[in-house]
VEXZASE-509076 format. One record per residue (C-alpha): x, y, z; residue number from 1; residue in one letter. Coordinates in nm, 2 decimals. Example, Ala and Ser with C-alpha at 12.3 -4.5 7.8 and 13.67 -1.06 7.14 Angstrom:
// residues 2
{{1.23, -0.45, 0.78}, 1, A}
{{1.37, -0.11, 0.71}, 2, S}
END
This chain:
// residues 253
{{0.45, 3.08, -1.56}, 1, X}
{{0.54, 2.75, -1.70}, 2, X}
{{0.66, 2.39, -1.54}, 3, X}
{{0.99, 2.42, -1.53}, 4, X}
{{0.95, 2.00, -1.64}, 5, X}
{{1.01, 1.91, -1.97}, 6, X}
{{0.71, 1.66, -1.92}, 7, X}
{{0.49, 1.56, -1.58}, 8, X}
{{0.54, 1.79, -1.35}, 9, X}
{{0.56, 1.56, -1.06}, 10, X}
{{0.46, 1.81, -0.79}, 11, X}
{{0.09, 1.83, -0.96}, 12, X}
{{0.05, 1.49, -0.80}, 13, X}
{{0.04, 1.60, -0.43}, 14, X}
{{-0.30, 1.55, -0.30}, 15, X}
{{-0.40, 1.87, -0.20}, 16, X}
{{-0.36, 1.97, -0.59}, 17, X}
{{-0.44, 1.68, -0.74}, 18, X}
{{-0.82, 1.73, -0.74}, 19, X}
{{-0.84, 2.05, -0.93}, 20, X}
{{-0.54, 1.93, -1.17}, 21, X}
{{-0.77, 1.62, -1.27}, 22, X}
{{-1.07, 1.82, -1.31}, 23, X}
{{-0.91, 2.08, -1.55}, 24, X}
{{-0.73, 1.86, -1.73}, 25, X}
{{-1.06, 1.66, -1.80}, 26, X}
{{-1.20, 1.96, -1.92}, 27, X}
{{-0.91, 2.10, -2.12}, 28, X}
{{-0.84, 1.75, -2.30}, 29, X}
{{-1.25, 1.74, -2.36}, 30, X}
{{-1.13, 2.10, -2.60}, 31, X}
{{-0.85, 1.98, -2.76}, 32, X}
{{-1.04, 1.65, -2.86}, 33, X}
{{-1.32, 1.89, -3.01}, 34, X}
{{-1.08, 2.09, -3.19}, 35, X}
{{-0.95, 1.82, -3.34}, 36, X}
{{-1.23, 1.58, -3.43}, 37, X}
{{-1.57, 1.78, -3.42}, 38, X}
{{-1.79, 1.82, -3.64}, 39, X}
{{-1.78, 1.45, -3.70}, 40, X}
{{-1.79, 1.34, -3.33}, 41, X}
{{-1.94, 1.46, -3.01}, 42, X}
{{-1.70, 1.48, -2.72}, 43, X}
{{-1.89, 1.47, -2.41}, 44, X}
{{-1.73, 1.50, -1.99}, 45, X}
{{-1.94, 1.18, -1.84}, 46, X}
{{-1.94, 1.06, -1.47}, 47, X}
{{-1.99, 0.78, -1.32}, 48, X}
{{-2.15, 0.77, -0.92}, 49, X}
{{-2.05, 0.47, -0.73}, 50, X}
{{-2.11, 0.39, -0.36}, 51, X}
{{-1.75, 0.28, -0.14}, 52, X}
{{-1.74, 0.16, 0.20}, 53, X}
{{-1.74, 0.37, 0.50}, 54, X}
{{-1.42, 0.45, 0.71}, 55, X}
{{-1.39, 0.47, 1.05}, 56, X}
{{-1.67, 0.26, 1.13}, 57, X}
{{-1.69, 0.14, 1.51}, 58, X}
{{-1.84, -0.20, 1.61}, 59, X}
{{-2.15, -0.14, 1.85}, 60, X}
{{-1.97, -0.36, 2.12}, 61, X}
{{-1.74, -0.06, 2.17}, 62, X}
{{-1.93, 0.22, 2.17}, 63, X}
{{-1.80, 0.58, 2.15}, 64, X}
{{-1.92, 0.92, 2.29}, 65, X}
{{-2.27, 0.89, 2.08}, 66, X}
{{-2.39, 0.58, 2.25}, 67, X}
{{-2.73, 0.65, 2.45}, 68, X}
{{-2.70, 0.61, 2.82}, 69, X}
{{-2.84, 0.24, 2.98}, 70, X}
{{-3.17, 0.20, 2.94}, 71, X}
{{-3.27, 0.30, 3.27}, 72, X}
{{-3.24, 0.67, 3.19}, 73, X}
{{-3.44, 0.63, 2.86}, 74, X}
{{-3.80, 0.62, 2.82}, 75, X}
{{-3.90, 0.19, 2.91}, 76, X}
{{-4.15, 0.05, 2.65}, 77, X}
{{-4.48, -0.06, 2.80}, 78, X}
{{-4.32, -0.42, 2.77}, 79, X}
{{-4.13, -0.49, 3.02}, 80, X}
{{-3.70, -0.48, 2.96}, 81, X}
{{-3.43, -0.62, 3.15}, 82, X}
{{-3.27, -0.31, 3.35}, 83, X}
{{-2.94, -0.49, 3.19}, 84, X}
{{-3.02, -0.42, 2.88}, 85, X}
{{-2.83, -0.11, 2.73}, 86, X}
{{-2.99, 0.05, 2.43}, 87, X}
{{-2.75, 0.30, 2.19}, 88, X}
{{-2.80, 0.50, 1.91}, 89, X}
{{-2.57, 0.36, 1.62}, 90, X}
{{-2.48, 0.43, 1.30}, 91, X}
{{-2.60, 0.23, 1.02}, 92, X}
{{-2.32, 0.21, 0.75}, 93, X}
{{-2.43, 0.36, 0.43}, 94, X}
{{-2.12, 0.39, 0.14}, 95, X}
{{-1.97, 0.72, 0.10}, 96, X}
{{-2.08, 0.82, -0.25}, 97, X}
{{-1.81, 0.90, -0.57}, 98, X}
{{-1.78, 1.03, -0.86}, 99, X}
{{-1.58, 0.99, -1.14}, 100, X}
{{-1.54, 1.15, -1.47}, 101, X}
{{-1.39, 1.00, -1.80}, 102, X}
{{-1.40, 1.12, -2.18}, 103, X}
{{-1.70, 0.99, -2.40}, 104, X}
{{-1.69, 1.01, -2.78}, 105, X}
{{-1.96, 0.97, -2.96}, 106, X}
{{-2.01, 0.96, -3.36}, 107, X}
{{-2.26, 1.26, -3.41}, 108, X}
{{-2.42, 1.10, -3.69}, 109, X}
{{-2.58, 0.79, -3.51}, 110, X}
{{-2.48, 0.90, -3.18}, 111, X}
{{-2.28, 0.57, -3.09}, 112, X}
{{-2.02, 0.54, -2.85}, 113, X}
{{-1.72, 0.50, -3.01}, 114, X}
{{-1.38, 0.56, -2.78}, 115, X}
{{-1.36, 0.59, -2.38}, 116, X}
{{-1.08, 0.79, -2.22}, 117, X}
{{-0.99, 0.73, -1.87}, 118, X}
{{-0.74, 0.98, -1.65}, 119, X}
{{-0.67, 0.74, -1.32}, 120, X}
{{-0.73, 0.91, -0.99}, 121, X}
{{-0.51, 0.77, -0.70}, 122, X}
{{-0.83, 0.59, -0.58}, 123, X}
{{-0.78, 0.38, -0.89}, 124, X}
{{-0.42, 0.26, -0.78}, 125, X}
{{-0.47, 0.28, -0.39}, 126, X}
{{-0.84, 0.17, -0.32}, 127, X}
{{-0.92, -0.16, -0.38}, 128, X}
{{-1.26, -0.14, -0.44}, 129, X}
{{-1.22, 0.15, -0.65}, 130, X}
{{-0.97, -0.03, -0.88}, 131, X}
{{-1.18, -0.34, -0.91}, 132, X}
{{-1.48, -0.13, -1.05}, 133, X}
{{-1.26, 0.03, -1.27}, 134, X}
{{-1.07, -0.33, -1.44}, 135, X}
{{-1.43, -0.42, -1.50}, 136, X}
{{-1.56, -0.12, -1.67}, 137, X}
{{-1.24, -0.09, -1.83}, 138, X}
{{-1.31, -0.51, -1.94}, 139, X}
{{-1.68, -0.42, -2.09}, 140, X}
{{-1.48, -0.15, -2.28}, 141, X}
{{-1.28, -0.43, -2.42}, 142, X}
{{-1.57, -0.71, -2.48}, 143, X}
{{-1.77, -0.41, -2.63}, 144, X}
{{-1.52, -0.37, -2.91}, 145, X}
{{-1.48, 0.00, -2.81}, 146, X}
{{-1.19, 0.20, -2.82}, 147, X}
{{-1.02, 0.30, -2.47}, 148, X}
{{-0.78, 0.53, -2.38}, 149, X}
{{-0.59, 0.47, -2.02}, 150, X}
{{-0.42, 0.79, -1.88}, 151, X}
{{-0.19, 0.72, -1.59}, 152, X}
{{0.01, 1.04, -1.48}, 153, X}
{{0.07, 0.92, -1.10}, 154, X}
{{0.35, 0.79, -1.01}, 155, X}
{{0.23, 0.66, -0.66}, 156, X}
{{0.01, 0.31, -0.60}, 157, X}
{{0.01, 0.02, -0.82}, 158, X}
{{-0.03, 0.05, -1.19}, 159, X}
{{-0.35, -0.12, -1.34}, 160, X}
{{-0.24, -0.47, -1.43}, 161, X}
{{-0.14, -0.58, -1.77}, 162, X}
{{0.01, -0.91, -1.90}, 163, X}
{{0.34, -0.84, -1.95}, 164, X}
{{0.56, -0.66, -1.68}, 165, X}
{{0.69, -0.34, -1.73}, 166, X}
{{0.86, -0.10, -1.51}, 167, X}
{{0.78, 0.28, -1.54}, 168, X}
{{0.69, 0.58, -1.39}, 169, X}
{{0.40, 0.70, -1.64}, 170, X}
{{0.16, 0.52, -1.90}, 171, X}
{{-0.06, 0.60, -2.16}, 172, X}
{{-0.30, 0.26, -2.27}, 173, X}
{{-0.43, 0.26, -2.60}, 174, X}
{{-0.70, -0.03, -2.68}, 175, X}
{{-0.85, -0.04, -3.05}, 176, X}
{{-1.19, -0.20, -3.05}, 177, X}
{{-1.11, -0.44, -3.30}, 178, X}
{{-0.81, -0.59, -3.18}, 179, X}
{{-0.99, -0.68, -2.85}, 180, X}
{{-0.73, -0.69, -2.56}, 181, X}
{{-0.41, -0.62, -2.82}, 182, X}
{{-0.31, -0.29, -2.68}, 183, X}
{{-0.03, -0.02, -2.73}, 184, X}
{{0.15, 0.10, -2.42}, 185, X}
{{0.35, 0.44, -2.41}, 186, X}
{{0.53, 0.33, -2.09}, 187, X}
{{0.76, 0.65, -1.99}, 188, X}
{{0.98, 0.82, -1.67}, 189, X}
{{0.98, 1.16, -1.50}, 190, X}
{{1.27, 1.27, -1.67}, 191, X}
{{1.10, 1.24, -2.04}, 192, X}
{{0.82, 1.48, -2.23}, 193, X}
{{0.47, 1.33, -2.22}, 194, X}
{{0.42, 1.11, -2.57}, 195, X}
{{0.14, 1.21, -2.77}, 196, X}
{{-0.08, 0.91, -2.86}, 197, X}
{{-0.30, 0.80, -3.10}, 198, X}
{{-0.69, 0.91, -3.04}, 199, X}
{{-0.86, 0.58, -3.23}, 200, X}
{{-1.21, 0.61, -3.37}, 201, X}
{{-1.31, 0.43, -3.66}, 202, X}
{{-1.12, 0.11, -3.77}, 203, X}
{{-0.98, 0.23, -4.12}, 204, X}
{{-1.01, 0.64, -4.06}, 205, X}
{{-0.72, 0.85, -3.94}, 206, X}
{{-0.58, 0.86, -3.56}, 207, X}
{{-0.54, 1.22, -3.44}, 208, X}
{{-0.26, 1.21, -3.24}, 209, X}
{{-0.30, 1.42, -2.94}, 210, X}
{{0.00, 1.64, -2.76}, 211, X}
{{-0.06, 1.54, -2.44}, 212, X}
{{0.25, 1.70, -2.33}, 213, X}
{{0.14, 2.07, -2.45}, 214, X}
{{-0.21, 1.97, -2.29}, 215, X}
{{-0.07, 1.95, -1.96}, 216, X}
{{0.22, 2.25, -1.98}, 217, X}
{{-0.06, 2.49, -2.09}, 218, X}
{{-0.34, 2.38, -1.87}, 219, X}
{{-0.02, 2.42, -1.56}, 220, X}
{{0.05, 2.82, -1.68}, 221, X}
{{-0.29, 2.94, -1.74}, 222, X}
{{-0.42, 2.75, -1.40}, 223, X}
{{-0.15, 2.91, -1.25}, 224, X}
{{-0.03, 2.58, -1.05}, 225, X}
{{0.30, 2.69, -0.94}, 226, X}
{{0.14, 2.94, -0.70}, 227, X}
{{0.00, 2.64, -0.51}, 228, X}
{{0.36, 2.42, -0.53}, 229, X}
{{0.64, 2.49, -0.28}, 230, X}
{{0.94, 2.37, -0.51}, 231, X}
{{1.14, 2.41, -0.20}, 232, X}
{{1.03, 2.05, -0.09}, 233, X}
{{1.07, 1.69, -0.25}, 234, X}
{{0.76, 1.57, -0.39}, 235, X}
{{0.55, 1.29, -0.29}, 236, X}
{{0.60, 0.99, -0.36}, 237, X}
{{0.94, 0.89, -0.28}, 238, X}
{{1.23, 0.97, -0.60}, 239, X}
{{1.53, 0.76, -0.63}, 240, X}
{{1.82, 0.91, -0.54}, 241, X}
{{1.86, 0.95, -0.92}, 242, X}
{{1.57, 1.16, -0.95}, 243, X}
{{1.63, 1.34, -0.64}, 244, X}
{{1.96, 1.44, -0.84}, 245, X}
{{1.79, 1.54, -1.12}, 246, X}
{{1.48, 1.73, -0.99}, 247, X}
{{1.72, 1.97, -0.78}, 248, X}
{{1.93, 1.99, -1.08}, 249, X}
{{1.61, 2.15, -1.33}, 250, X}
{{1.50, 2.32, -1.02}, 251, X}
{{1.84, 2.53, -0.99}, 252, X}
{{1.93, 2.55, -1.38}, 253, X}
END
């Protein structure tokens, strides 16, 4: 079964499929790269563990139902303790633990890093803390002279910040270590195909391009997505009325 999209399917985005869309098409772009640039260079599926802050957290002035009872039903020290005193058992906060994954290439030869590719995951655009870790791994990428890749296929939360301003529903980000922070930006809507971009490696050698596009329509009919998506129902986030229009009218043709 294929997307009936001629380029992001934007119902992949919903966050109950989200999770296993970003983890297959990690692995299936990991393939494509290999096909396309092995033997000379090693594509390895990295991650990355960071700790976040803890939701939900309660203050121990207001204490909920797993507060301990005053101290006069609990055990008293051999010291004595005001009777006024109320002792509870709390929780300490300790950061919920993530991981994220990202595209490492590495020249087989001398085994040196040579180009980074990032998919964002809506914690990039919605959590803050999240997107802060990532603009400075995504800077040391920069002041490292390494290559990096920036895939953005979400349409909800902000996009990662960039100098100039520009409007769009998708982005592709692709930085060339030796032109520093000089970057090209495939900035593109829902209606159009997924660009292929330029996979850069070694200043002077050949850029693969890669068909993104066919990536993602391939991975979507062999993961068989469309028995997870109720096409019957708008998909998140908000359209325009314009793409409201438009996403009824390839739904019905």
């Amino acid at each position: 079964m294929k997307t009936p999209f001629p380029g992001m399917d934007p119902y992949l985005e919903h966050r109950a499929l989200w999770p296993d869309v970003y983890t297959h098409l990690i692995a299936t772009l990991a393939d494509t790269l290999t096909s396309l640039i092995a033997p000379d260079y090693d594509v390895k599926v990295e991650s990355r563990t960071y700790i976040g802050e803890q939701n939900n957290t309660q203050h121990a002035r207001r204490p909920g139902k797993h507060a301990l009872a005053p101290v006069g039903s609990l055990p008293l020290p051999t010291t004595f303790q005001s009777s006024a005193t109320t002792v509870m058992e709390i929780d300490v906060l300790i950061g919920e633990k993530f991981s994220q994954r990202y595209l490492a290439i590495y020249i087989t030869r001398t085994a040196e890093l040579i180009t980074a590719i990032e998919l964002l995951s809506p914690d990039h655009k919605s959590d803050p803390q999240e997107q802060a870790a990532y603009l400075s791994r995504r800077e040391r990428w920069v002041l490292a002279s390494t290559n990096f890749v920036e895939i953005d296929l979400l349409r909800a939360g902000e996009p990662m910040p960039i100098r100039q301003t520009v409007e769009s529903d998708y982005r592709i980000l692709v930085n060339r270590g030796w032109k520093r922070n000089k970057a090209s930006l495939y900035a593109f809507n829902l209606p159009a195909a997924i660009p292929a971009f330029p996979l850069p490696l070694q200043r002077h050698e050949a850029e693969p391009l890669i068909p993104l596009n066919d990536v993602v329509h391939d991975l979507y009919s062999r993961a068989r997505f469309d028995l997870r998506i109720d096409y019957s129902e708008l998909p998140p986030p908000p359209l325009t009325e314009e793409q409201v229009r438009w996403v009824r009218n390839i739904l019905t043709a």
